[in-house]
C-alpha positions in Angstrom: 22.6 1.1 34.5 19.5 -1.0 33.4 18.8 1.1 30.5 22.4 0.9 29.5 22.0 -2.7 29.3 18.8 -2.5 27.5 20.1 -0.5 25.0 23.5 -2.1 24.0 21.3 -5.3 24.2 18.9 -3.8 21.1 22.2 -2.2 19.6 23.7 -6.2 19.3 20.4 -7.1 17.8 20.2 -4.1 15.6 23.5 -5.3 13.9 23.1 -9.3 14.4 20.0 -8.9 12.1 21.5 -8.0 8.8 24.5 -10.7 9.2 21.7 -13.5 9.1 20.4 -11.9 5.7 22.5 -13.5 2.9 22.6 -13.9 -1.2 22.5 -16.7 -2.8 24.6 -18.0 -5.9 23.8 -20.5 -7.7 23.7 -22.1 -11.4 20.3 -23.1 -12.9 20.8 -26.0 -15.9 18.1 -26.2 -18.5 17.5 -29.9 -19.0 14.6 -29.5 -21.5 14.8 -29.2 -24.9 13.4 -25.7 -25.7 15.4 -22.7 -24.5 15.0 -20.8 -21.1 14.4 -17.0 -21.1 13.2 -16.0 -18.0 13.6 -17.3 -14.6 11.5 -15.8 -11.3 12.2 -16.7 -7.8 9.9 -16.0 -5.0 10.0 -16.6 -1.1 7.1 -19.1 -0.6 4.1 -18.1 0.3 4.4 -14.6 -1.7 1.4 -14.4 -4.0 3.4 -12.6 -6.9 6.7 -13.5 -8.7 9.8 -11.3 -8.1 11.4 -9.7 -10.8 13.1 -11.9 -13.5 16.9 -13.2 -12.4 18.0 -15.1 -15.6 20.3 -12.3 -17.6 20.1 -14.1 -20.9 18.5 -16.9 -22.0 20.2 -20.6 -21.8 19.7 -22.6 -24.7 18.9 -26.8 -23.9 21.8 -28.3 -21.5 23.2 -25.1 -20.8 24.4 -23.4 -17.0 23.7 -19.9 -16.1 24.9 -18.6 -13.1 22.5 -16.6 -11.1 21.8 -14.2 -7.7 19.2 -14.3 -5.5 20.0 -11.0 -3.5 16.6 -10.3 -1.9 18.4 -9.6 1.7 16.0 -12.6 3.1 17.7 -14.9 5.8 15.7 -17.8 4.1 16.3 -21.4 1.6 12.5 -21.8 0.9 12.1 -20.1 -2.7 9.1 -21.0 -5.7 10.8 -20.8 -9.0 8.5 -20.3 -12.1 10.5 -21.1 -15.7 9.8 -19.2 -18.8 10.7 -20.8 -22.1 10.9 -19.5 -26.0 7.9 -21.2 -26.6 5.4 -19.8 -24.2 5.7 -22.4 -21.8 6.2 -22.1 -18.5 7.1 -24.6 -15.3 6.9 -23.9 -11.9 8.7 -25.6 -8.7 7.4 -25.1 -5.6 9.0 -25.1 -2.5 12.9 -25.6 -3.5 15.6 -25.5 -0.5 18.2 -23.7 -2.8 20.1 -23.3 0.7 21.2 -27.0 -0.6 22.1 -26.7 -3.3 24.4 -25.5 -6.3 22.8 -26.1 -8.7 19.2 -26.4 -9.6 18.2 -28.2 -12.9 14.7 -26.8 -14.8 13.7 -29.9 -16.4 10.3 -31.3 -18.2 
């Protein structure tokens, strides 16, 4: 009877895990005035950047929605901005679990 327990105990686990594990959506606003052409988001304290989320570049005041489906149960991301002219910006730290919208600015 104990190892029944046990197991359906690790069974609830098993499936509770991947319900805490969700995407995020939000919209990034370019509020500089060059445009933006890539955008990489990174759980904080990785030491690379992810892949590149932005699926076409958003000229100066313009919205792009975008996904952060990394399967991570987490709101602490670094974000690192890519523009047309070679420059880049980087925001460390960013709750995006608070927001709807995150602004790329100067």
């Amino acid at each position: 009877m104990k190892l029944f327990a046990t197991a359906a105990v690790a069974a609830a686990l098993l499936f509770a895990t991947p319900a805490l594990a969700e995407d995020l959506h939000i919209t990034i606003k370019n509020n500089t005035s060059t445009d933006l052409t890539e955008l990489y988001v990174s759980h904080v304290g990785t030491n690379s950047w992810e892949e590149n989320i932005l699926s076409d570049s958003a000229e100066p005041g313009a919205s792009q929605p975008v996904d952060i489906e990394d399967g991570r149960s987490t709101c602490e991301y670094d974000i690192k901005a890519v523009f047309s002219d070679g420059g880049t910006a980087e925001f460390r730290n960013q709750n995006l679990c608070e927001t709807t919208t995150f602004s790329v600015h100067d």
